[in-house]
C-alpha positions as CSV (number, residue, x, y, z in Angstrom):
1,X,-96.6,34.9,-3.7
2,X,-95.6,34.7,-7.7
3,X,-91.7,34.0,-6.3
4,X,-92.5,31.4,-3.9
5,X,-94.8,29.9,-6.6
6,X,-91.7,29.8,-8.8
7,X,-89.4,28.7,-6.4
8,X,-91.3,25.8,-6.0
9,X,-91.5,24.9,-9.4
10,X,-88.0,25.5,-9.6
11,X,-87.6,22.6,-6.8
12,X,-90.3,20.2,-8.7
13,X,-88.6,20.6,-11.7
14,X,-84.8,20.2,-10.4
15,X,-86.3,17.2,-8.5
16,X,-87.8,15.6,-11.4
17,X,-84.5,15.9,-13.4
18,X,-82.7,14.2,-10.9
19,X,-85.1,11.4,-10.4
20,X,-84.8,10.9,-13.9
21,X,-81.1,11.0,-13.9
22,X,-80.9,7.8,-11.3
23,X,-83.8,6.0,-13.4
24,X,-82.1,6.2,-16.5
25,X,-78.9,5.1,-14.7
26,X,-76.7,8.3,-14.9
27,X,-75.6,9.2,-11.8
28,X,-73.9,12.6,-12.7
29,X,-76.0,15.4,-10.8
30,X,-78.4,18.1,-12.5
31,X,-77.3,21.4,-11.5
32,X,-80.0,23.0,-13.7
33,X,-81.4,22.7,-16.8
34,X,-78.5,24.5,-18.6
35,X,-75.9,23.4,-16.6
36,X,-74.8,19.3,-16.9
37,X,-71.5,18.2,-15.1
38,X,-69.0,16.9,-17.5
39,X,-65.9,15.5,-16.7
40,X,-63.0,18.0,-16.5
41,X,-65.4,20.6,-17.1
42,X,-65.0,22.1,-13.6
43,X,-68.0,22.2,-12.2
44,X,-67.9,21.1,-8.5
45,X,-69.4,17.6,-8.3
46,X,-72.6,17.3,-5.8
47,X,-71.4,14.2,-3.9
48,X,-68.3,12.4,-3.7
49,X,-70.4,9.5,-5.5
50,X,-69.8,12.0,-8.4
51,X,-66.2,12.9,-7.9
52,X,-65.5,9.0,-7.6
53,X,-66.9,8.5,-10.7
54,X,-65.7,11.0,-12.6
55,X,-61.9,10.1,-11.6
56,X,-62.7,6.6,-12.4
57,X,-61.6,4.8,-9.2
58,X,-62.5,4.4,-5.9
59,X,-60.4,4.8,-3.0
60,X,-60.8,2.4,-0.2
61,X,-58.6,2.7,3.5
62,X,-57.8,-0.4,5.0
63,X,-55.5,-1.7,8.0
64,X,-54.8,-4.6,6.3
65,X,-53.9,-6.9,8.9
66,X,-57.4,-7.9,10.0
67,X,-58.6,-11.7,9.3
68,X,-60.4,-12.8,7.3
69,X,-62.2,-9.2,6.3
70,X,-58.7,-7.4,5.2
71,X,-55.2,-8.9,4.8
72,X,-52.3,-7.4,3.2
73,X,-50.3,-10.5,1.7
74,X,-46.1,-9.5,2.5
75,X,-45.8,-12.4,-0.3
76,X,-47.6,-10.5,-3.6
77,X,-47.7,-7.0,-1.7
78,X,-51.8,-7.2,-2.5
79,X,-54.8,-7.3,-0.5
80,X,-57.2,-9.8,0.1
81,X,-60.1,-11.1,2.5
82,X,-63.8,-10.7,2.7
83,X,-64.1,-6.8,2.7
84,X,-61.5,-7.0,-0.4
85,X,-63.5,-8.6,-2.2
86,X,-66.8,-6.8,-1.2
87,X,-64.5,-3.8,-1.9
88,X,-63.7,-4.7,-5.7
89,X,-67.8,-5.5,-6.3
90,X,-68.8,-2.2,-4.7
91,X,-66.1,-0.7,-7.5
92,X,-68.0,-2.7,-10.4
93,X,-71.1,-1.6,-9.1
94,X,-69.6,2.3,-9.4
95,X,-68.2,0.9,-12.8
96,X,-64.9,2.3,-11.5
97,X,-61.8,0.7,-10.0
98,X,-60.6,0.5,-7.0
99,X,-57.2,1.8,-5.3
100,X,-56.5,0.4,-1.7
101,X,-54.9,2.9,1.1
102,X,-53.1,1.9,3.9
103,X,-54.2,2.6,7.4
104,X,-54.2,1.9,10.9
105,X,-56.2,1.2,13.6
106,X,-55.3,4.6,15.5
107,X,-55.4,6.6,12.5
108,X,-58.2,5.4,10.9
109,X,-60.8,8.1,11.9
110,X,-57.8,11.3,11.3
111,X,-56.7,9.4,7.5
112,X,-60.7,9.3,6.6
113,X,-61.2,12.7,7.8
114,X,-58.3,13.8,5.6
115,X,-59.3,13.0,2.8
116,X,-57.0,9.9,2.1
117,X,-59.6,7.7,0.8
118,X,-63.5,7.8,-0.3
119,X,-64.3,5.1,2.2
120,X,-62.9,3.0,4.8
121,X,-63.5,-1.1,4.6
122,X,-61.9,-4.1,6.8
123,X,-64.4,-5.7,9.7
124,X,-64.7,-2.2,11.4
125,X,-67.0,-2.0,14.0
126,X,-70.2,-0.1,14.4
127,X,-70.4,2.3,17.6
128,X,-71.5,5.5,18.6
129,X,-67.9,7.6,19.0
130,X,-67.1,6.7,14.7
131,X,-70.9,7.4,13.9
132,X,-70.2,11.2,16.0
133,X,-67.1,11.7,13.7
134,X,-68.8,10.2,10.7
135,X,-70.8,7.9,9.2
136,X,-71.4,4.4,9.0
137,X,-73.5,2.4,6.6
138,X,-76.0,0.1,7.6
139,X,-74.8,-3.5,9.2
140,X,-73.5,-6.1,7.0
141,X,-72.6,-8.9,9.2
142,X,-73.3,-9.2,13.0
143,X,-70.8,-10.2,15.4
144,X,-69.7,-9.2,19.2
145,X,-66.1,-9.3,21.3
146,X,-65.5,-12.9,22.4
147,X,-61.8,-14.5,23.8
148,X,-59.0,-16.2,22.0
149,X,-57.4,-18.4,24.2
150,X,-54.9,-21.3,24.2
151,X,-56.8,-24.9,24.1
152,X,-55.2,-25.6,27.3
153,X,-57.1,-22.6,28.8
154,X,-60.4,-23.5,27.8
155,X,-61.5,-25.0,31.0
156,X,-60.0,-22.6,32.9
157,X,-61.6,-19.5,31.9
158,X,-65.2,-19.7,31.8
159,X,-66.4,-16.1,32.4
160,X,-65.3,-12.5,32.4
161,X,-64.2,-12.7,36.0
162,X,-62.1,-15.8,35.3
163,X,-59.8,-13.7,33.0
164,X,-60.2,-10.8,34.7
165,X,-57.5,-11.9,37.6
166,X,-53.6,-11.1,38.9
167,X,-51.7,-12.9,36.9
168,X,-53.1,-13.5,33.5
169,X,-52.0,-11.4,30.7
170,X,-54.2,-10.0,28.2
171,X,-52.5,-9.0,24.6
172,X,-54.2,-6.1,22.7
173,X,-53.9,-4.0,19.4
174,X,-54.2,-0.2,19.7
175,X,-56.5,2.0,18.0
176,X,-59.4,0.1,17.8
177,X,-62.8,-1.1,19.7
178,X,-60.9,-4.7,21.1
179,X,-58.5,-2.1,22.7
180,X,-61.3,0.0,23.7
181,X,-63.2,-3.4,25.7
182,X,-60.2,-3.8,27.2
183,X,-59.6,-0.8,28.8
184,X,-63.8,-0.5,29.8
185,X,-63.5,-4.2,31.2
186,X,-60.1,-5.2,32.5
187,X,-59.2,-4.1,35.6
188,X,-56.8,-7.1,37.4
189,X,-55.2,-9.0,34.6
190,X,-51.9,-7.3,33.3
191,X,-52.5,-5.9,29.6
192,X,-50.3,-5.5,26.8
193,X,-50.3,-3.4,23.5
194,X,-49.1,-5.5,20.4
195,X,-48.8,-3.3,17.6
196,X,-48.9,-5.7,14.8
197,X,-52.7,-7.3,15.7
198,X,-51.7,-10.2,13.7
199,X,-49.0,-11.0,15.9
200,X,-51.3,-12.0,18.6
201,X,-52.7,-14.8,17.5
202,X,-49.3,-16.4,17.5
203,X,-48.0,-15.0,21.1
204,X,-51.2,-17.0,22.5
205,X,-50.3,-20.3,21.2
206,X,-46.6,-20.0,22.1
207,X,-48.2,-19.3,25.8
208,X,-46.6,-16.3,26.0
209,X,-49.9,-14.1,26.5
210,X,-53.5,-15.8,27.8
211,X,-56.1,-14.0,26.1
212,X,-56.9,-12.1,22.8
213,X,-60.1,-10.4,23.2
214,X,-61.5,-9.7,19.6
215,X,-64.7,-10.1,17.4
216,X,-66.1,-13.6,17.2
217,X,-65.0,-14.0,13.8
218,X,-61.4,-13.5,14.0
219,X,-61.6,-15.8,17.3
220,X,-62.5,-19.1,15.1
221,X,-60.8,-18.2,11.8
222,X,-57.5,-18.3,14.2
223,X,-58.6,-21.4,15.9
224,X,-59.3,-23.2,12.7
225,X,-56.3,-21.8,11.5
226,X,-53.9,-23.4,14.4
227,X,-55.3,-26.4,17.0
228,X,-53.3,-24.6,19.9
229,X,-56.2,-22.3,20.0
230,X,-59.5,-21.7,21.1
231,X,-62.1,-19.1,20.5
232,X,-64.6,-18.8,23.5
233,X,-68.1,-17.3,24.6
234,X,-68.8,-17.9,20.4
235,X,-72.0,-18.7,21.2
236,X,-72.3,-15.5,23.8
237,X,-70.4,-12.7,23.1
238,X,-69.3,-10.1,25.5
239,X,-70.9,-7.2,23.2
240,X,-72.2,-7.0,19.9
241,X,-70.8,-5.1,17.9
242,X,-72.0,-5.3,13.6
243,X,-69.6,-4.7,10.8
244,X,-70.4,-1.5,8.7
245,X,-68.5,0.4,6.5
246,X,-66.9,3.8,7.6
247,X,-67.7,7.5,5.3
248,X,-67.1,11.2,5.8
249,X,-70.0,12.9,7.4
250,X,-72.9,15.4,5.2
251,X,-73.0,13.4,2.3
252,X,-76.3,12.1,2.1
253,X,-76.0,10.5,-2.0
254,X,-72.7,8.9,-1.5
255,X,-74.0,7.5,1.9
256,X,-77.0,6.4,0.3
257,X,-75.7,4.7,-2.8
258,X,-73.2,2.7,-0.3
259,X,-76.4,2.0,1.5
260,X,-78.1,0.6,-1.4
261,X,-75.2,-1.2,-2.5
262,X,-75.7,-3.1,1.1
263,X,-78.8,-4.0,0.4
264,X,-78.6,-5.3,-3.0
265,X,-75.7,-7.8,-1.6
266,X,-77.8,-8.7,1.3
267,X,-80.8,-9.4,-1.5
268,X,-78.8,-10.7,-4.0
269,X,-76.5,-13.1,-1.9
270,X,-73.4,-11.3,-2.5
271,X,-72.6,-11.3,1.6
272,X,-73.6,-15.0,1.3
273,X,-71.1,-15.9,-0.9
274,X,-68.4,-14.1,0.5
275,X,-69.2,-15.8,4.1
276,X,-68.7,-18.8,2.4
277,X,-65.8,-18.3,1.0
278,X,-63.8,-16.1,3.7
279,X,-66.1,-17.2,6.8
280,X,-66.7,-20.7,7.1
């Protein structure tokens, strides 16, 4: 009885220190009352969020050619978009840089799961198959799988089953959840894997393709973007499918300091600003 007694005294006490630790701000672990993790000291950090922090930057994956959330300017060889940005505030909030890391589509969930970066950001999608593998934070922005078409189109396909015939084409990126609609919902209409996903955009307004089936948001930032387009069933997508940002499985403080993070934006009108500016 005296050892469980202690052992729960133990936990009190450990819990109490650590509750502490996050009030006062510090958001290096206690491991025990004589046994504080200092930098380079080599104790093993409790959470990535302590490993991040203690390296001093932050490593974010992104594909990179996803507008407007992640954009990978050939110009000045840097980054930019709406998950950039979020991207560079969720470093300040960490009081640590950030480093970007390349990725793709199809080798987004191996390149997270190997360690190539902390987190993954860039419009990904919430679903049930990347929440298996690992983890996503809460919704930040809702959205669902709609059509880009050419203007000259828009009367002709009104529905699913209008695009879904012999003879139109549909053009698809790999790797991701518009491929993955696609393949669930397409069954007449000739398909067609781009590689470069912002290549698309372009092959529909030159005719060469009909559709683009992709989230509602990259639909009318193309169409605004170039007359020769339109992006339909805005006001009722096919699916819905919110924006979340992507982690490593079992690691409940980094998860939930991303997940606070979300919810201080959301309160704070961080997200706001950034629709503004990236959305609209």
């Amino acid at each position: 009885m005296a050892n469980i007694k202690q052992t729960a005294a133990k936990g009190l006490l450990a819990f109490a220190l650590l509750a502490g630790g996050f009030a006062a701000g510090n958001f290096l672990p206690v491991a025990g009352a004589d046994q504080t993790v200092q930098q380079g000291a080599g104790v093993k950090a409790e959470s990535r969020l302590d490993e991040v922090i203690a390296r001093g930057y932050i490593r974010v994956g992104t594909a990179g050619d996803y507008k407007p959330f992640t954009y990978l300017n050939p110009k000045t060889g840097e980054y930019e978009g709406y998950d950039i940005d979020a991207a560079k505030q969720l470093a300040e909030a960490l009081g640590v840089e950030v480093r970007f890391v390349k990725t793709t589509w199809p080798t987004l969930m191996d390149d997270l799961l190997a360690d190539k970066f902390d987190i993954a950001m860039g419009g990904i999608s919430r679903n049930y198959q990347r929440q298996i593998a690992a983890h996503l934070s809460q919704a930040y922005y809702l959205d669902g799988k709609t059509a880009l078409i050419n203007e000259k189109n828009k009367d002709k396909f009104k529905s699913l089953a209008d695009i879904d015939q012999p003879g139109v084409t549909i053009a698809v990126n790999p790797g991701g959840t518009n491929e993955k609609f696609v393949r669930a919902n397409i069954k007449q209409a000739k398909i067609t894997v781009i590689e470069n996903n912002m290549d698309i955009p372009g092959l529909i307004a030159e005719g060469k393709y009909d559709v683009m089936f992709t989230d509602g948001v990259e639909a009318k930032y193309y169409a605004k973007q170039d007359k020769r387009l339109y992006a339909a069933f805005t006001d009722h997508p096919f699916t819905h499918d919110d924006k979340a940002y992507l982690m490593q499985r079992g690691d409940a403080i980094f998860q939930n300091f991303v997940n606070f993070w979300v919810e201080e934006m959301k309160a704070k009108g961080g997200f706001a600003a950034l629709e503004k500016k990236w959305l609209q």
